[in-house]
N, C-alpha and C positions, 0 to 999 in steps of 0.2 A: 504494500500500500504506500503510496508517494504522499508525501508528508509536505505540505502549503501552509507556511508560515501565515497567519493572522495580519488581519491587515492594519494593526495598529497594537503598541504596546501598551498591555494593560497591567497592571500591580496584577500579581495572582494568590488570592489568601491563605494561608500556611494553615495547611492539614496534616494532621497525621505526620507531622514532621517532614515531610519528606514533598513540599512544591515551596516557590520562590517565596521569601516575607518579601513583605510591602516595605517600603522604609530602610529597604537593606545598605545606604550608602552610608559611609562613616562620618558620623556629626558629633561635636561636642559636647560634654553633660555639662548643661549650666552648673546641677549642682555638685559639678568635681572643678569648679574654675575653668575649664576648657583644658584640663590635664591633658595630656598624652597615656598613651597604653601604658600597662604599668604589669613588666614582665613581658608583655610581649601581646597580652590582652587586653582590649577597652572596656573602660566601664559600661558600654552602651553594648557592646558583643556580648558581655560574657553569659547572659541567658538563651546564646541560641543554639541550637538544635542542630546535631548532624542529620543529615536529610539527602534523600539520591535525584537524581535531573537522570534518570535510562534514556536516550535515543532507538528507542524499540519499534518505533512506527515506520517499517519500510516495506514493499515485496517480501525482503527476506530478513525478516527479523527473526534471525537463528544463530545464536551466540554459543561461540566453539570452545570448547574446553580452555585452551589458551588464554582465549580473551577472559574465563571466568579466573581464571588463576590471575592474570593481568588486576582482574579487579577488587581481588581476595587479598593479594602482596599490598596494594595499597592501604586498603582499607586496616589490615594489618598492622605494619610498619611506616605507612605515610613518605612523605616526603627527606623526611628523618634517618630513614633505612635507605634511603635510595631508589625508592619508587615512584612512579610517576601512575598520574592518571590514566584508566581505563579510557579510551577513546568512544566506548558507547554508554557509557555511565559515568558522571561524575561523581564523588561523595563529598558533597558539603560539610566542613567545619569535622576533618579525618580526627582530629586532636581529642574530639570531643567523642569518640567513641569508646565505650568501654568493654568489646568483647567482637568478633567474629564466629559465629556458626552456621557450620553448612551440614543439614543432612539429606542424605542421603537415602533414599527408599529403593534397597535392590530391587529388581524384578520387575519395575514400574516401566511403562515408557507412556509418552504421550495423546496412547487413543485411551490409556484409564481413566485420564482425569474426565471425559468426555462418557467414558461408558459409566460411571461411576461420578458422573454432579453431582447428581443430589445430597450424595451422601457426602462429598468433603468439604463441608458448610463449615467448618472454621475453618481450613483451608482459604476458602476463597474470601472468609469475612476478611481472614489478617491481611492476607497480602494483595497488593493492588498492582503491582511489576510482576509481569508476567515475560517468557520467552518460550522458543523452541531450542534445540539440542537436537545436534548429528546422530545416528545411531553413533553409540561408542566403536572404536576401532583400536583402542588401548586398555589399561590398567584403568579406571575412571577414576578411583581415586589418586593415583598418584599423576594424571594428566592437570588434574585442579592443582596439584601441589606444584607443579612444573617441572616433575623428575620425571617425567615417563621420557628417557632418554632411547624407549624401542618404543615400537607400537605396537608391539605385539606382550599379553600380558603376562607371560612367565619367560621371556630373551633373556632381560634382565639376570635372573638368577638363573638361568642356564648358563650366560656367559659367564659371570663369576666363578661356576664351580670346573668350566675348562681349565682357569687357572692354578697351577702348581702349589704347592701346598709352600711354605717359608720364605717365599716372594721369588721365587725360583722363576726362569724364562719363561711366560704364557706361549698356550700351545698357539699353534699357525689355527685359524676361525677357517672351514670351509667358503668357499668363497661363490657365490651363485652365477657372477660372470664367466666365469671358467665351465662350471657347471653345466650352463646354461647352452654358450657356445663352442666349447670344447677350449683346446689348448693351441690352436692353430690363427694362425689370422684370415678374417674375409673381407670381401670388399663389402663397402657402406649397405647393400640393398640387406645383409645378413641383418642385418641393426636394426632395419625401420620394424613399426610398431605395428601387429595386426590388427587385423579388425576385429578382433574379442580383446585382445588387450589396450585397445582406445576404447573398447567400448568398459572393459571394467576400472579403467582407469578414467572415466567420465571426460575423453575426447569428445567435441562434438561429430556428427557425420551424420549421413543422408539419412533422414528418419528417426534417430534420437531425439528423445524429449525438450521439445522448448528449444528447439532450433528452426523454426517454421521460417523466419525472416532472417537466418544466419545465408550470409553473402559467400559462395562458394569462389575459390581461387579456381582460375583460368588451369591447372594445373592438370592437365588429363594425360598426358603421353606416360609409358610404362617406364619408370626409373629404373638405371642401372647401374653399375661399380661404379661410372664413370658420370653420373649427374649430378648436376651443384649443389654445393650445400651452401646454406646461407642460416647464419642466426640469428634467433628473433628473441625481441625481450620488452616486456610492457610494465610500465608503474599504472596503478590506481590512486583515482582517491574515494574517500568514502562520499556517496549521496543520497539525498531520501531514498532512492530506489536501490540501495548497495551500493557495491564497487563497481567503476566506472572508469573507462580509459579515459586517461590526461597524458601519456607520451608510449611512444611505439619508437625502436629504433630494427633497424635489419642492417645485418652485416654481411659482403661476401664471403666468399670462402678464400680468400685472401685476410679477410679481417676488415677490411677500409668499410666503414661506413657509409651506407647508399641512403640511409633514410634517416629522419632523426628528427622527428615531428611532435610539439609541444599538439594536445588534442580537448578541447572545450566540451565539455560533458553535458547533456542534453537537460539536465537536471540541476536545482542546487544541491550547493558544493557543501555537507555538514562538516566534516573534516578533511584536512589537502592530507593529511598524514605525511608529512613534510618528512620527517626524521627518517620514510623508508623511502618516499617516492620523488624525494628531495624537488616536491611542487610547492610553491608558495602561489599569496593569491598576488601579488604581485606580476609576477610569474604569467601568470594563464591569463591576466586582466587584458591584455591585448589580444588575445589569441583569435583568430575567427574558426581554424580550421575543424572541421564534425569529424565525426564518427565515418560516417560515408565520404567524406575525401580520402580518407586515410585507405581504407576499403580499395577503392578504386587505385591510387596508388600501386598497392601494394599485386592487386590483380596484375598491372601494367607491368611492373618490374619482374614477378617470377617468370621463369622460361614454363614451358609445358612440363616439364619432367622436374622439376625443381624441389629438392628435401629440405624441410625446414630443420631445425637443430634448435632447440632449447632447454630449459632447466623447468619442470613442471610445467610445459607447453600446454597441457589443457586449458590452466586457466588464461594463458596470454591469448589464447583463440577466442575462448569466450568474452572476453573484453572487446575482442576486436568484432566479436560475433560475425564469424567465419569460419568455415572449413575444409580443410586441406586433407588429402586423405597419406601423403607420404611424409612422416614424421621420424625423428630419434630423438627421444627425451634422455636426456643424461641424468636425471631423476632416477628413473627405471632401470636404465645402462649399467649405473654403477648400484643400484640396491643391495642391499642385504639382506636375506632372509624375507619373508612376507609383508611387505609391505613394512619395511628401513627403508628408510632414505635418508643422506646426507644433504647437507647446505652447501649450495656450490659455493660459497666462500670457503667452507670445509674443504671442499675437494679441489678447487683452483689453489688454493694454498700447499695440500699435502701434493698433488700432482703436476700442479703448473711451476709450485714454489715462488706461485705471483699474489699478493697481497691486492685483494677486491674489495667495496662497501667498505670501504676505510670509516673509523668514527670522524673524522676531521673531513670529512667528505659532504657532510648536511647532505644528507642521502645517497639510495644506488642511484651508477650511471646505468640507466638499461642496455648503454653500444656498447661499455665496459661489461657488463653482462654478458651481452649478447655474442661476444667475441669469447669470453672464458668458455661458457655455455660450445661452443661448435670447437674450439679448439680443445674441448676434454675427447670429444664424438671423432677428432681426427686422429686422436690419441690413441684410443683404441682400433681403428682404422686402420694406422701405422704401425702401430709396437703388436696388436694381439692382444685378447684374453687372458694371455697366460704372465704377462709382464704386470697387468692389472691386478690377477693374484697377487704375484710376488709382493706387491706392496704392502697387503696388506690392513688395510684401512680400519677392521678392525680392532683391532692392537694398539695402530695409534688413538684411533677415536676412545676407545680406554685408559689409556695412558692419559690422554686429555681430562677427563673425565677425570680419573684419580686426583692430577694436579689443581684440578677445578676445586675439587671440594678442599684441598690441603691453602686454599685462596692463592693459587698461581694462576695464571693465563688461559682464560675459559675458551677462548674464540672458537678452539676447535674441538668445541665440544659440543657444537651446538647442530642440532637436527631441526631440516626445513618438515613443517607440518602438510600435509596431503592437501591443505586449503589455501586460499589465497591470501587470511590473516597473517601479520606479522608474529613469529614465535617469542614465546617470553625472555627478555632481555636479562643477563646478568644472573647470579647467585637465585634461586627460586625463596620465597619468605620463610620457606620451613626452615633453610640454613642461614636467614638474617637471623632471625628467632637465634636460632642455637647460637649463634656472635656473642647472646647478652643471655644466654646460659638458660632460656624459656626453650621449653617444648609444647608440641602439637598435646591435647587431649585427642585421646582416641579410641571412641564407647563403639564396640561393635562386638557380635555375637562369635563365637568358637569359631563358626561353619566361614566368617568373612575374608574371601583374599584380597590381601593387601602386598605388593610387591616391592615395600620399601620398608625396610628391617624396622624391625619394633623397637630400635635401639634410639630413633631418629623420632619416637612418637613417646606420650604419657600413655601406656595402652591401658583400658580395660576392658579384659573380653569377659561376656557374659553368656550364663547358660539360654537366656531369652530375652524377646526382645521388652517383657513387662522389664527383666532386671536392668538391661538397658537405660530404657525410660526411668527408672529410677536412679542408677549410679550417673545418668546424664544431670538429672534435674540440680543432685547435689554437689557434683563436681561444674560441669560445662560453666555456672557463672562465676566460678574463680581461676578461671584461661582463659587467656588472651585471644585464642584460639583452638576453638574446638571443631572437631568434626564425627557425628553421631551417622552409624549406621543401622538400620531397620531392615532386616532378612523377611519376607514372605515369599519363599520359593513355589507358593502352590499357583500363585497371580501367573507366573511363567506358562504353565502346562496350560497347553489351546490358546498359545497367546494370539498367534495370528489368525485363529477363525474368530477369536474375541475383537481384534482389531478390524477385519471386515463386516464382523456384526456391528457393530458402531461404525463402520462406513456407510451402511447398509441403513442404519437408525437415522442418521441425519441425511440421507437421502431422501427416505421417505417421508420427512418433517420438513422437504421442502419442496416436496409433489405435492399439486391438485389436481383435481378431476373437473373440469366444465362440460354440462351437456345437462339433458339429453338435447341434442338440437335433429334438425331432419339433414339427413343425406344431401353430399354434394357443398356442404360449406367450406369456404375458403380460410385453410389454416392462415393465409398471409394476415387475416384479418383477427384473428385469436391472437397471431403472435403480435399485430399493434398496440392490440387491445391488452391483451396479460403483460406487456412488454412496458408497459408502463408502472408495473409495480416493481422491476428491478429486472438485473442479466437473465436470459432464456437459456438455460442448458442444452432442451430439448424438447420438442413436440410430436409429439404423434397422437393419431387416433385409436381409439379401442373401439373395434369392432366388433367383437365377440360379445357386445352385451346387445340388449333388445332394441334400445338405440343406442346410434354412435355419441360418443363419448371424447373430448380431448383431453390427453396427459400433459402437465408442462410441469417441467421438472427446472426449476431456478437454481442460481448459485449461491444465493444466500438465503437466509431463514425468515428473512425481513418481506422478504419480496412474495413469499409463501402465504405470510402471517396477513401482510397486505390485501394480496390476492382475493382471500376466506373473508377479510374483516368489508372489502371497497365493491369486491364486484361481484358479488353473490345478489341475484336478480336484476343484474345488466341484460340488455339487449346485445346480439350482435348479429348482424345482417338482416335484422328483424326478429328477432326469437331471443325471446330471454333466458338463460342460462340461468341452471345451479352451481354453486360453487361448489365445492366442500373438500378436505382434506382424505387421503390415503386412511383405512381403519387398519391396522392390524396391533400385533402382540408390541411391536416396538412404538409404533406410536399414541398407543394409550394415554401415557402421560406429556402429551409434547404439551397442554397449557401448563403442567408446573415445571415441565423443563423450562418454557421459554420465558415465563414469569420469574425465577431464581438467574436465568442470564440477564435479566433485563434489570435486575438487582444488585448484583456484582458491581464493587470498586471502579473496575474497568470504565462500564458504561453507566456509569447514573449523571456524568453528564455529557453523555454524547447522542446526536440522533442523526437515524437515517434518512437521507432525501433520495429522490430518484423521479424519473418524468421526463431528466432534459430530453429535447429532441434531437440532440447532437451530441457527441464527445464533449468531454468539460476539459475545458484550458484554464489556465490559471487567471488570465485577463477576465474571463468569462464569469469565474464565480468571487474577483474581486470585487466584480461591481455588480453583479447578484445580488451578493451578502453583502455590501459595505453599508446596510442601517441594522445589524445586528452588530452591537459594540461590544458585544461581552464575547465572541468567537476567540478562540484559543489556537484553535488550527486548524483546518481543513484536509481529511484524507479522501484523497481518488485511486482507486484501483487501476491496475491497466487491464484492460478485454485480454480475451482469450490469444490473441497472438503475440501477446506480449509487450505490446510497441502504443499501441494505440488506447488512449484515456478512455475508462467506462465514462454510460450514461449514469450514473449514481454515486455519492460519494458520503461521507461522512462527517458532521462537523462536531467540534468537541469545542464548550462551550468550559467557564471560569466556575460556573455554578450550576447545580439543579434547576435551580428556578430560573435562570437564562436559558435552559435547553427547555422546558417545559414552556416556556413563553415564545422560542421560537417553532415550536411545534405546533402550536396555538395558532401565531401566523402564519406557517406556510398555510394549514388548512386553512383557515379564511378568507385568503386572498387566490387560493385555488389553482390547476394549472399543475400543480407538483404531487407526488404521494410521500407521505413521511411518518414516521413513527417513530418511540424511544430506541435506539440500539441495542441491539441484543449479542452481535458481533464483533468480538472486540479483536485485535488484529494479529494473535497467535492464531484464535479459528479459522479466520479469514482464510491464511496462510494454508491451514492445516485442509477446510473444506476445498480450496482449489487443487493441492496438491490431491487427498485422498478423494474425496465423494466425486470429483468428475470423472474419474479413470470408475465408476463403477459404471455396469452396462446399463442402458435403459430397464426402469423394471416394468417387470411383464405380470400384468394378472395371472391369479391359480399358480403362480411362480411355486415351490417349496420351499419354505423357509430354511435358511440357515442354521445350521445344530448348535446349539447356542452351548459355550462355553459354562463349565461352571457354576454356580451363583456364588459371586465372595462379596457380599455385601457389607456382611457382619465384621468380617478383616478387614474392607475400608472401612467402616464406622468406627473399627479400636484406632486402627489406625490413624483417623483426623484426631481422635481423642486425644493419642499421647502426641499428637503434633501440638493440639491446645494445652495439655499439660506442661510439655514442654518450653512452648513460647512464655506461660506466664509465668514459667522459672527463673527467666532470663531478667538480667539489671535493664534499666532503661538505658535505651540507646546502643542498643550492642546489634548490630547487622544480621539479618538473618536470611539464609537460603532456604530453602527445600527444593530437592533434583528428585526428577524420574531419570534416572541414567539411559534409559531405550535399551533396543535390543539389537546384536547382530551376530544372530542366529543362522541355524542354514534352511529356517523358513523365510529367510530375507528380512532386510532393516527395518526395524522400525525406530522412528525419530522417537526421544525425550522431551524433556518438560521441563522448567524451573519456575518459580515464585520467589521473591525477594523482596524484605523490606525493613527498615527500624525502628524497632520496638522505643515507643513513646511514652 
């Protein structure tokens, strides 16, 4: 969801600790004389409140292990320890916090929170930050703490015990390039990446997901030993819509740089993220050139046959949104083990012996890049497989590693993450902590793996998880930082027919049925007409009943709710229509589903509109809305191809009673459909990704064999999250994660909630 700043700056009132105070600029106490701070604190500060600003309102608001670690060190250790601000979350007035907890609910991922609402009603009372999470691909807990130096969750203590026992020489690490291509050398076509390894490596290509408007390279002739290679390398910055190309360089295979283009991002700019993409706004203020110059360029310059070379090239394609089907990632080139991967500063330094992303650099150069990046790919080309062995990189990467933690020279310790976020900088906060002699609390039950020694934690393992909840309550508020785990391994079993049944429930809570009408009516004229209450998924006729009948299945719940409440005994081509909602065993309760969403933190002041006859532009809904004064921000989705602004958007208003008054007036003044929000923008996320990829449903269908019933385990379960939170001191930061699943019934995304206890 693209995030439109408000068209004028309003004070915003201080809730719950955690939104801007009014008054926040520094003024003198008359009755301190007009002193100065005193320590380092004003007389007029010192009753305020740490409190969070999250930037969670995008497309893709899905916050990566990294970045939660990023925002846990701070929150932690502050500015004090050497940390610096989370880039999607700030934490106001860090000084004033008195504790850190994150727990942790195994087994969970993010279709429970959804199949299971109703039940985690203090859940949803406390926290009002909301996100999504990757399925895990590592250790989860030790990915938050920033040690997961493998991604895979037992490397770690495998590699350790290859090690000889009194510090004796470590053995030679099997090596998977060798493995992989033997011991001989081949020419370059041995190297490029298949098409199942682009495709499990999230490459774009013909017919993968969410590439409908991705710009194909000129590139069609059959590549051989002897075809160019050229490297490529892109900085981002972040914008309401995510990450966004702002420069693209391409290097021959000589090296010389042919391209090297500063690129103006079609959206605003929340963060340049300067320190990696070394953009300032400075920088880009002049810039004219798009997205599609760049495109077309780049089309121009490859020959037919042309292999592109880079360092996790997925995501540089997807920025440029295009695809190339003859690739060599030197990501994948040099891996180790299932999904290892080194940082090409790591490996340009131990294999080039050239020094890249220098700190004194104010960010990467991407032609610097892009030249390490195809000069490692020729590397291998030239010397062989089997010279690549020799090196060995796991050995050094340990050696690094060991001197890291002894506080020597970390650089080449450090591992590039599978995503496009920057990886956690520097010492990770569990080993600031240790600096000043604190450690980690850490409540979890017998059965929990944890793959960083209990040496480095306070541990308390318990027989259950009631003992848990209790050794939490009385220890967790005297650490600095805790981390609490909760085992319900039974939530696991049938996870994924549970996560399609709850695909399957909010699909059906956003079908209706219009009819009966007589034979030969025009759907074009249903879809104007239903099309007015919010996005059309799909339509068809049901036949099979005594009269025909229309299905129209929406993408939101609103537009559903609309549908049943606005046009139930409308005319259309003459004949008036019934409305009415899908009945079955899962939609029973959709009014106190939809009544408890429209309750939640999230949306009690936000509402939905919908009606325009056109795509919404920004110009368009500044001067829409500019007599509503109390607007906070405005969120517009993009349609189904990804590029192009929905007709319906959302606005989020300072107060209740500003959204209940502008709800008052759309309908009054007429023209528009709107309602309170019930959508707040994790489901948004979550309903496009999941409930559209389900099929149309079909009457007489058979229902889904419904997983389990564990009600009763979420109910204890919200409990001792509420027992717990009201354990806690005021002001101490608080998580709750569904870690998600990736399993070999396939991924399923997590969940988090975040907020401070007031």
């Amino acid at each position: 969801m693209s995030e439109i700043k408000s068209m004028r700056q309003h004070k915003r009132p201080h809730r719950n600790g955690e939104e801007d105070e009014p008054g926040s600029k520094r003024r003198k106490d008359e009755n301190n004389g007009g002193q100065e701070a005193v320590n380092g604190v004003h007389p007029q500060r010192s009753k305020k409140s740490p409190r969070l600003s999250p930037a969670l309102f995008s497309d893709n608001c899905e916050i990566q292990p990294q970045q939660l670690h990023q925002l846990l060190k701070y929150a932690a250790i502050g500015k004090r320890g050497g940390a610096t601000q989370a880039s999607w979350c700030t934490v106001h007035h860090q000084k004033r916090l008195r504790g850190v907890l994150v727990v942790v609910l195994q087994d969970l991922a993010q279709h429970h929170l959804y199949q299971y609402y109703s039940h985690f009603r203090s859940l949803r009372r406390l926290f009002r930050h909301r996100f999504s999470m990757p399925p895990p691909t590592c250790d989860f807990v030790a990915s938050l703490l920033g040690l997961n130096g493998l991604d895979v969750t037992d490397q770690k203590e495998n590699m350790n015990d290859q090690h000889s026992p009194g510090g004796s020489e470590p053995m030679k690490f099997p090596d998977d390039i060798q493995q992989k291509y033997g011991p001989e050398r081949h020419g370059l076509t041995r190297y490029l990446l298949t098409e199942e390894a682009m495709r499990r490596n999230d490459f774009p290509f013909v017919g993968s997901p969410n590439t409908e408007n991705y710009i194909r390279t000129n590139c069609t002739g059959e590549p051989t030993d002897s075809s160019p290679l050229f490297g490529l390398d892109c900085e981002m910055c972040l914008t309401c819509k995510g990450h966004e190309l702002t420069r693209v360089s391409l290097v021959d295979a000589q090296g010389q740089c042919i391209m090297d283009e500063l690129v103006k991002p079609d959206n605003p700019i929340i963060n340049y993220m300067t320190r990696f993409s070394g953009i300032t706004k400075k920088k880009l203020h002049p810039v004219k050139t798009k997205l599609k110059d760049v495109q077309e360029r780049i089309k121009a310059l490859l020959p037919p046959d042309a292999v592109l070379v880079g360092h996790s090239l997925e995501n540089d394609l997807r920025a440029l949104q295009m695809i190339h089907p003859n690739v060599i990632d030197t990501s994948i080139l040099f891996a180790r083990y299932p999904g290892r991967k080194f940082r090409l500063k790591f490996l340009a330094q131990v294999i080039l012996k050239r020094e890249i992303q220098r700190a004194e650099a104010h960010g990467h150069d991407p032609s610097e890049d892009a030249v390490a990046a195809l000069n490692l790919a020729q590397y291998v080309i030239q010397n062989g497989p089997e010279k690549v062995a020799d090196i060995n990189l796991e050995e050094i990467f340990l050696k690094a590693n060991n001197l890291h933690s002894r506080g020597g020279n970390p650089q080449t310790s450090e591992i590039k993450p599978n995503g496009i976020h920057p990886p956690p900088q520097g010492p990770s906060f569990l080993e600031e902590l240790e600096k000043t002699g604190q450690k980690i609390t850490y409540v979890s039950t017998d059965g929990s793996k944890n793959s960083v020694s209990s040496g480095q934690f306070h541990t308390l393992l318990c027989a259950s998880n009631q003992e848990v909840l209790e050794k939490a309550c009385s220890m967790v508020p005297l650490s600095p930082v805790s981390i609490v785990t909760f085992q319900h391994g039974g939530l696991s079993e049938k996870c994924h027919v549970a996560a399609k049944e709850v695909t399957h429930k909010f699909g059906e809570l956003m079908t209706v049925y219009a009819g009966p009408f007589r034979s030969g009516v025009c759907l074009k004229s249903f879809r104007i007409h239903f099309g007015s209450c919010g996005p059309i998924l799909s339509l068809r006729t049901v036949s099979d009943t005594y009269q025909p009948y229309v299905c129209i299945k929406y993408s939101v719940p609103e537009a559903a709710h609309l549908a049943v409440e606005l046009l139930n005994g409308s005319c259309i081509d003459g004949s008036p229509v019934k409305v009415q909602r899908m009945i079955s065993g899962r939609t029973l309760d959709y009014e106190d589903v939809f009544k408890e969403m429209g309750e939640d933190p999230e949306a009690e002041n936000t509402i939905y509109v919908s009606g325009f006859p056109k795509p919404l532009t920004e110009e368009f809904l500044q001067n829409h809305f500019n007599n509503f004064k109390e607007i906070k921000s405005i969120f517009v989705p993009t349609n189904e191809n990804g590029r192009q602004r929905a007709k319906y958007c959302y606005l989020r208003f300072h107060s209740p009673e500003a959204a209940a008054e502008a709800v008052r007036h759309i309908q009054t003044h007429g023209g528009l459909r709107t309602m309170k929000a019930i959508t707040s923008c994790h489901l948004h996320r979550w309903l496009q990704a999941a409930v559209s990829c389900v099929p149309p449903l079909q009457p007489n269908t058979q229902e889904l064999v419904s997983p389990e019933d564990h009600t009763e385990i979420i109910r204890d379960l919200d409990r001792k999250i509420l027992q717990l939170y009201e354990s806690l001191l005021e002001n101490t930061l608080c998580l709750i994660l569904f870690p998600g699943n990736n399993s070999s019934g396939g991924p399923l995304p997590g969940f988090g909630v975040m907020g401070i206890k007031c």
